[in-house]
C-alpha positions as CSV (number, residue, x, y, z in Angstrom):
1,X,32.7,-34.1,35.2
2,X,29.9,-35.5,32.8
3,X,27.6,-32.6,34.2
4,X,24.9,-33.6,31.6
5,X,22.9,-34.5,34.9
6,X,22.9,-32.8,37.5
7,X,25.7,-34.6,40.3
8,X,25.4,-37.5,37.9
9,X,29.7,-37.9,38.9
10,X,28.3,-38.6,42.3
11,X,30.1,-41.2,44.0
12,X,27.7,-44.1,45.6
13,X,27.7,-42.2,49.3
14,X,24.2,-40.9,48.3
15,X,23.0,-44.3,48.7
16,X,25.1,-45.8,51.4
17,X,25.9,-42.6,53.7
18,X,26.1,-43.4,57.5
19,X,24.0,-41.2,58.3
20,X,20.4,-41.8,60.3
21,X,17.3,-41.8,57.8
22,X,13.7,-41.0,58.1
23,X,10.5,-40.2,56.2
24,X,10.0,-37.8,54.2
25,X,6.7,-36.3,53.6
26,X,5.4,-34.0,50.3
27,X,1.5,-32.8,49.5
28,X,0.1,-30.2,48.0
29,X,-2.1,-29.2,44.9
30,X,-1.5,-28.8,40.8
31,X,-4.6,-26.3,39.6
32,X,-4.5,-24.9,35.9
33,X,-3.4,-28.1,34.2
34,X,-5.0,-31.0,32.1
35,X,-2.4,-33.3,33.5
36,X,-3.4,-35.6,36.4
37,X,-0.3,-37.3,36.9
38,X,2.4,-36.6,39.1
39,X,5.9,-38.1,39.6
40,X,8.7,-38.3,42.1
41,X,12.2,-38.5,40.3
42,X,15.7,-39.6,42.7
43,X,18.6,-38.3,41.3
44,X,21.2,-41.2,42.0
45,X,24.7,-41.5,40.4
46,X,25.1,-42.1,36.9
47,X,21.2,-42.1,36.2
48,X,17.6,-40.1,37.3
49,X,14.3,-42.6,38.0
50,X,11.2,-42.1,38.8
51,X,10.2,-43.7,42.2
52,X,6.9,-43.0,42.6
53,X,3.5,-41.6,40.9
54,X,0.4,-40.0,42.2
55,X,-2.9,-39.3,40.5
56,X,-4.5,-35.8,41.5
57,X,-7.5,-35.8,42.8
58,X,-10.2,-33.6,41.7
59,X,-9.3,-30.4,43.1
60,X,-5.9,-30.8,42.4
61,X,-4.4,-32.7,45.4
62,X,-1.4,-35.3,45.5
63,X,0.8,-36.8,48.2
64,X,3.9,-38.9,48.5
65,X,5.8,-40.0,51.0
66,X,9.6,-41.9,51.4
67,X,10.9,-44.0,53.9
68,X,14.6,-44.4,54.7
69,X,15.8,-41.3,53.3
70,X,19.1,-39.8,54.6
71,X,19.2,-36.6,56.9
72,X,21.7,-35.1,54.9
73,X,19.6,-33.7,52.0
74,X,19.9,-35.3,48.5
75,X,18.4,-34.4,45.5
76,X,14.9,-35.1,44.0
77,X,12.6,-33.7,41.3
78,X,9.0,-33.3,41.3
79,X,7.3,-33.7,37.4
80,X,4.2,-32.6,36.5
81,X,2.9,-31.4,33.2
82,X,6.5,-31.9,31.3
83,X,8.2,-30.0,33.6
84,X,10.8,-30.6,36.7
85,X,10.4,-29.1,40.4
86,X,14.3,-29.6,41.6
87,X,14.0,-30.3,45.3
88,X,16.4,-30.9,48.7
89,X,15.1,-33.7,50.6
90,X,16.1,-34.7,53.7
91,X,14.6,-36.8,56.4
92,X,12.1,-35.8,58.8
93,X,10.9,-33.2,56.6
94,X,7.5,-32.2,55.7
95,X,6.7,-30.3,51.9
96,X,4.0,-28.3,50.7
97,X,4.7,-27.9,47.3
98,X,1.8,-25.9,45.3
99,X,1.5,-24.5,42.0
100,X,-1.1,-22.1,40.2
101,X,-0.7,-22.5,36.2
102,X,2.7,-22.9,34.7
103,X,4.3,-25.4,37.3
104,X,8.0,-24.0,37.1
105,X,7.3,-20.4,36.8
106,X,4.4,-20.1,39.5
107,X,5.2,-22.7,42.5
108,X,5.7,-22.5,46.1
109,X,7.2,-24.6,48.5
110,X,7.6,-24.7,52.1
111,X,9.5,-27.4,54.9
112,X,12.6,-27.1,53.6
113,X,15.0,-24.4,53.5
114,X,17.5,-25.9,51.4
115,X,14.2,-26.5,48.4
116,X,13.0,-22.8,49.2
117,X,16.8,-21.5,48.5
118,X,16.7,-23.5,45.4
119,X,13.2,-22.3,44.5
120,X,14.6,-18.6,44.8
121,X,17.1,-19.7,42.2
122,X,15.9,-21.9,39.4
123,X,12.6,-20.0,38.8
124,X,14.9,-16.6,38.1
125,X,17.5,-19.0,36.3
126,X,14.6,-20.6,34.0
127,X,13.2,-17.7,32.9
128,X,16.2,-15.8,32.0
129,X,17.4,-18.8,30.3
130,X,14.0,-18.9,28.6
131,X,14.7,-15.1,27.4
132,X,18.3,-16.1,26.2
133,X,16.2,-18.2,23.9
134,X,13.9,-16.2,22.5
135,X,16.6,-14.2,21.9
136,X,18.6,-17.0,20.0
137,X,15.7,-18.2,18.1
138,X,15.6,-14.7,16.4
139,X,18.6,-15.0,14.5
140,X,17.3,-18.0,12.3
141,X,15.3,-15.0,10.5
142,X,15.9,-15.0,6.8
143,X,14.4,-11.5,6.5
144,X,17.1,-10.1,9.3
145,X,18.7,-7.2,8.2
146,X,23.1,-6.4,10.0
147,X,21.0,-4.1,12.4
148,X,18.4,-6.2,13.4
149,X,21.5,-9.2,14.0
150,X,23.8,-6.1,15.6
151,X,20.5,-5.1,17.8
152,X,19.9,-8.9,18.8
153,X,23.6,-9.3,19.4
154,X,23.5,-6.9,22.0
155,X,20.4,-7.4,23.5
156,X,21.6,-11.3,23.9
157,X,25.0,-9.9,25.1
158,X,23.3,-8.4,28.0
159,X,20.6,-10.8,29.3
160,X,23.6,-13.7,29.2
161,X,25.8,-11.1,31.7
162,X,22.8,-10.5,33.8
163,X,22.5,-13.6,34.1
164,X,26.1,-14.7,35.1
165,X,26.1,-11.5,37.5
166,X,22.3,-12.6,39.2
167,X,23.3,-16.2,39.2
168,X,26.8,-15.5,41.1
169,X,25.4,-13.0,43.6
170,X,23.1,-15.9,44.6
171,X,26.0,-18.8,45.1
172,X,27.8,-16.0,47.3
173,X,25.0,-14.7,49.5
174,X,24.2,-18.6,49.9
175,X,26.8,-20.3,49.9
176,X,26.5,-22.8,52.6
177,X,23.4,-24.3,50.7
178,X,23.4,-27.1,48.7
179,X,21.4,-24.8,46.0
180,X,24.3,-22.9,45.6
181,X,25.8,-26.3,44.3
182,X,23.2,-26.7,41.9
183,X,23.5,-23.3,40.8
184,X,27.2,-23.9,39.8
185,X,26.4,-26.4,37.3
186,X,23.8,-24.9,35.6
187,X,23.9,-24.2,31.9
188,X,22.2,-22.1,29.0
189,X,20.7,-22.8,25.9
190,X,23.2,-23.8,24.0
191,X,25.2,-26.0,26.4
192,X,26.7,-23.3,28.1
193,X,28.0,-23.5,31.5
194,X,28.3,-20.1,33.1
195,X,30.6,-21.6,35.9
196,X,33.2,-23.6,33.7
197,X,36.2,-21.5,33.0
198,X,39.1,-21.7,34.4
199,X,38.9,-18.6,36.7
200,X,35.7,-19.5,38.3
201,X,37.4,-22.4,40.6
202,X,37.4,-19.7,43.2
203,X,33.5,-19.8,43.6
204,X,33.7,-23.6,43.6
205,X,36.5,-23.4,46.4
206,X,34.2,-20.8,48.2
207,X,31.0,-22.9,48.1
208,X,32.7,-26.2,49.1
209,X,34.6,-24.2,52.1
210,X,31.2,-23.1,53.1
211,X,29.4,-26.8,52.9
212,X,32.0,-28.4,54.4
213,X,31.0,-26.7,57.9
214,X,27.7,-27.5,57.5
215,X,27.2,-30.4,55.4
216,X,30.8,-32.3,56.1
217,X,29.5,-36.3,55.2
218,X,27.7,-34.5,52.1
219,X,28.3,-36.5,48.7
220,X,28.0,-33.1,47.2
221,X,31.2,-31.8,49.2
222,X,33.0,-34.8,47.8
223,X,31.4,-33.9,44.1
224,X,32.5,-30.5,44.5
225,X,36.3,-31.0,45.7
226,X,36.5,-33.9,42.4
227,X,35.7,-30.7,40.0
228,X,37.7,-28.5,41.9
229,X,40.4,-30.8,41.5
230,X,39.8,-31.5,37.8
231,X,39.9,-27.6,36.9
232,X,43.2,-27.3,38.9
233,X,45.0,-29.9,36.7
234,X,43.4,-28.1,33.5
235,X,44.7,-24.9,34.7
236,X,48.0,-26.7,35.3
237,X,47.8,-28.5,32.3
238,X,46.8,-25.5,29.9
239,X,49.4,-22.6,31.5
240,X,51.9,-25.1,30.7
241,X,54.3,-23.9,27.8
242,X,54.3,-26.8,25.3
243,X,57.6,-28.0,24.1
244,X,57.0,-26.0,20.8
245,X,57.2,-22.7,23.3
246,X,53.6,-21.2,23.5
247,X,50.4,-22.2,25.6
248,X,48.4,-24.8,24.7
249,X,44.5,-24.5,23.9
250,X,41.6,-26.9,23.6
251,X,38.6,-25.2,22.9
252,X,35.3,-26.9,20.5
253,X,34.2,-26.1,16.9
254,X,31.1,-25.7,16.0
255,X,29.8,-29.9,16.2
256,X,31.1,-29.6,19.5
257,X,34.4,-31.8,18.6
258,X,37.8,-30.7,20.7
259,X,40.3,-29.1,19.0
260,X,43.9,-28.6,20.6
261,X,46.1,-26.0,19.0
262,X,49.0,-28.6,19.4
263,X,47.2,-30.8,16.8
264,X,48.9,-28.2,14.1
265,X,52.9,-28.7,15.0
266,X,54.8,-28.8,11.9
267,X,52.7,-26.3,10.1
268,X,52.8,-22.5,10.1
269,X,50.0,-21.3,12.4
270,X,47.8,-18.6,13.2
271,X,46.1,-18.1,16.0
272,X,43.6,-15.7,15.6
273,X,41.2,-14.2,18.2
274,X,38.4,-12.2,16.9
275,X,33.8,-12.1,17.7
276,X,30.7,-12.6,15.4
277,X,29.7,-9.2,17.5
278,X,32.6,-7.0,15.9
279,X,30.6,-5.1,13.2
280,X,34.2,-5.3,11.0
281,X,34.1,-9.4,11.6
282,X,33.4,-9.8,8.2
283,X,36.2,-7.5,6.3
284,X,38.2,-9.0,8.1
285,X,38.1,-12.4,7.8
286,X,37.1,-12.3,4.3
287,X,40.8,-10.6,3.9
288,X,42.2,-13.4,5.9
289,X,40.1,-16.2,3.4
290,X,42.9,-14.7,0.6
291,X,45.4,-15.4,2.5
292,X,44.5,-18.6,3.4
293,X,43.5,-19.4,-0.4
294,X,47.0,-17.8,-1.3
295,X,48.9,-20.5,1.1
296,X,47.0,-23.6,0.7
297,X,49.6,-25.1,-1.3
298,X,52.4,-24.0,0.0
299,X,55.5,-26.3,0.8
300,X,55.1,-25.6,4.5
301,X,51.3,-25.9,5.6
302,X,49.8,-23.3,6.7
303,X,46.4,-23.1,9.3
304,X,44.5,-20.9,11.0
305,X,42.9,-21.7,14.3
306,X,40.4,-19.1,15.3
307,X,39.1,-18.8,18.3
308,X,35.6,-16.6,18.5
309,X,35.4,-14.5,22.0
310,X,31.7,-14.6,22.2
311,X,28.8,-15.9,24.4
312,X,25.7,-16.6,21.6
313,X,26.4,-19.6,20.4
314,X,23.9,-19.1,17.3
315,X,25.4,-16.2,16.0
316,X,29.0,-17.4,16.1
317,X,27.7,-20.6,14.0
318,X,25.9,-18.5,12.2
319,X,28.8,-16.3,11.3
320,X,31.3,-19.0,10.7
321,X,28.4,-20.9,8.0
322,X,27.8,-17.6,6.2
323,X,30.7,-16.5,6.1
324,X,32.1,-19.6,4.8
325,X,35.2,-20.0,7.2
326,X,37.7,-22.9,6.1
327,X,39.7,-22.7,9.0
328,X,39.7,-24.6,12.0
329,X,36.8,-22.1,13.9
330,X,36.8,-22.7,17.8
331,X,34.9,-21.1,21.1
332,X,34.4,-21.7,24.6
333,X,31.9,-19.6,24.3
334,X,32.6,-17.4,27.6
335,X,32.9,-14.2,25.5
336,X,35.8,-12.0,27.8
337,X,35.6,-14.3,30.4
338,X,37.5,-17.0,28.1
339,X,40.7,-18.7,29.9
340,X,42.3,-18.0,26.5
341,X,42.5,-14.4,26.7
342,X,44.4,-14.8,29.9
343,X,46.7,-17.0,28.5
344,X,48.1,-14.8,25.6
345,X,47.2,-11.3,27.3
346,X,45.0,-10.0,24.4
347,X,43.2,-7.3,25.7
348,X,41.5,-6.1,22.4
349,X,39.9,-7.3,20.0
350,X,40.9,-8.6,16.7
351,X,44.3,-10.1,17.8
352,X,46.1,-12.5,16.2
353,X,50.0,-14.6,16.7
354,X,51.9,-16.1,14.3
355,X,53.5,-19.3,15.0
356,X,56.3,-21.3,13.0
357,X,56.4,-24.7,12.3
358,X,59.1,-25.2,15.4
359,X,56.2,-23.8,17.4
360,X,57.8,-20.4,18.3
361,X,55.6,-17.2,18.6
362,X,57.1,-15.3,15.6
363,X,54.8,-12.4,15.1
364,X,51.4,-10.5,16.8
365,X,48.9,-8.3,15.4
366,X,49.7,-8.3,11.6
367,X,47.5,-8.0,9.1
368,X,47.6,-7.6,5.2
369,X,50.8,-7.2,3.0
370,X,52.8,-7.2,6.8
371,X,51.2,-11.1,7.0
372,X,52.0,-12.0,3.5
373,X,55.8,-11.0,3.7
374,X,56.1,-12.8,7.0
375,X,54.2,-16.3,5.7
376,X,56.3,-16.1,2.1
377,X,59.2,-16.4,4.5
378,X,58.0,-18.9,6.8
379,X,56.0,-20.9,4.5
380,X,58.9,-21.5,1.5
């Protein structure tokens, strides 16, 4: 699923379900803003529009109202000031939808459960991802010293697991609402997806079990089972053992290109699993940078594919700039909840595997002279 919009994989059934339609009305009042214009954005397949404007009037008020829209909710957005009100909309409804200062962080909205649920949500979800930010933005600091990054490492560590942890225990305690839908697809600064791995196909099975009963001609049911149904053939497709005898991985580099660790048959591989976070990152892979520069030419290739367990995007491209890696430097950025750790059972961190050019696993967790002997043999 393209999820860089929100149900954008949406299949036509928002426009042409079956089901009865009515009006729709929304008022209510913007105060603390220069602004005076106010839109109405319908999230449709494959594109968002605006469908309507209002002008406030001079103590703040604004109105719109729809006609024909389905009784099964779908999904709009309120904009006002540069920011986006999601909202549930389904016929017959009547919303008050206020706000006191910043629009996203203060407002209120009543006549819809399924747009209060979703209020409860994106306003925690905004500003932790806000914080994540601020956070991130921090390690662009010329002046910052290893225990400042170390510090900001760990402080970013823990708001993006807070996060994961709040954001879950809302899709479970809710999850016959359509806002725990729009909670799954949610992502970070950085393009992270907290609900993308491999393992978390449970929660999208548990949410589209839930709407099912409740919502069973919903577009967003059918949405739902297409992505649950995608990450069941990447499982399938990534536990399988290639023909060169280990388990494939696809993870993106830094430019966000995809990188299979298949693309290397023929050469002499390792596959490396280390963090940015681990205060000996650098010792080690500046050790490893000889040993690549000591096999470059060798008559039998040799490549390292390194895969970084670690959730701040920043500071892993950070580390992998500065450090000056050569190597092909991939993440999913899911830190231990990575699909890849699963896949080769590394439970500690650094870990590496040696593959020869037939693709067979020929040696784990070496290191120094042990690595050397091993790649003058294989590498010859």
């Amino acid at each position: 699923m393209n999820k860089q919009t929100l149900f954008v994989s949406l299949t036509t059934a928002v426009m042409l379900c079956a089901c009865q339609s009515s009006k729709v009305k929304i008022s209510g009042r913007f105060v603390g803003n220069d602004a005076k214009d106010v839109y109405l954005e319908q999230v449709l397949p494959l594109t968002q529009s605006v469908i309507d404007s209002a002008v406030l009037d001079k103590d703040g008020n604004y109105r719109f109202e729809l006609k024909g829209v389905a009784k099964t909710p779908s999904l709009y957005n309120i904009i006002y000031n540069g920011e986006r009100i999601p909202l549930f909309l389904a016929g017959g409804e009547k919303l008050s939808l206020n706000s006191v200062g910043s629009v996203v962080r203060n407002y209120t909205v009543e006549g819809s459960k399924e747009s209060e649920l979703l209020r409860q949500f994106y306003q925690a979800f905004v500003s932790g991802a806000q914080r994540l930010d601020n956070i991130a933005s921090q390690f662009a600091k010329a002046t910052l010293s290893e225990e400042d990054r170390q510090a900001l490492v760990k402080e970013y560590t823990a708001e993006y697991y807070r996060i994961r942890r709040e954001q879950l225990r809302f899709i479970i305690e809710n999850k016959a609402s359509l806002a725990a839908v729009y909670a799954l697809y949610q992502r970070l600064p950085g393009d992270t997806y907290l609900f993308n791995g491999d393992s978390d196909v449970v929660y999208y099975r548990t949410v589209a079990e839930a709407i099912e009963q409740i919502y069973p001609e919903s577009p967003y049911l059918q949405s739902l089972m297409g992505e649950i149904a995608r990450m069941d053939a990447r499982i399938s497709l990534s536990s399988q053992i290639t023909e060169a005898g280990y388990p494939d991985l696809e993870l993106s580099d830094i430019y966000g290109k995809k990188v299979r660790l298949s693309s290397l048959a023929g050469k002499v591989v390792l596959l490396d699993f280390w963090s940015a976070e681990l205060g000996n990152s650098n010792t080690l892979n500046a050790e490893l940078k000889e040993v690549y520069k000591k096999y470059a030419d060798a008559p039998v290739a040799f490549e390292v594919y390194q895969v970084a367990i670690d959730t701040s995007k920043p500071l892993w491209i950070s580390a992998v700039q500065e450090q000056q890696l050569p190597w092909v430097s991939v993440s999913d950025l899911r830190g231990r909840a990575s699909s890849s750790l699963g896949l080769y059972n590394v439970q500690k961190l650094p870990a590496n595997f040696l593959i020869d050019k037939e693709g067979n696993i020929v040696g784990k967790d070496i290191y120094g002279k042990s690595l050397e002997q091993k790649l003058d043999e294989l590498t010859r």
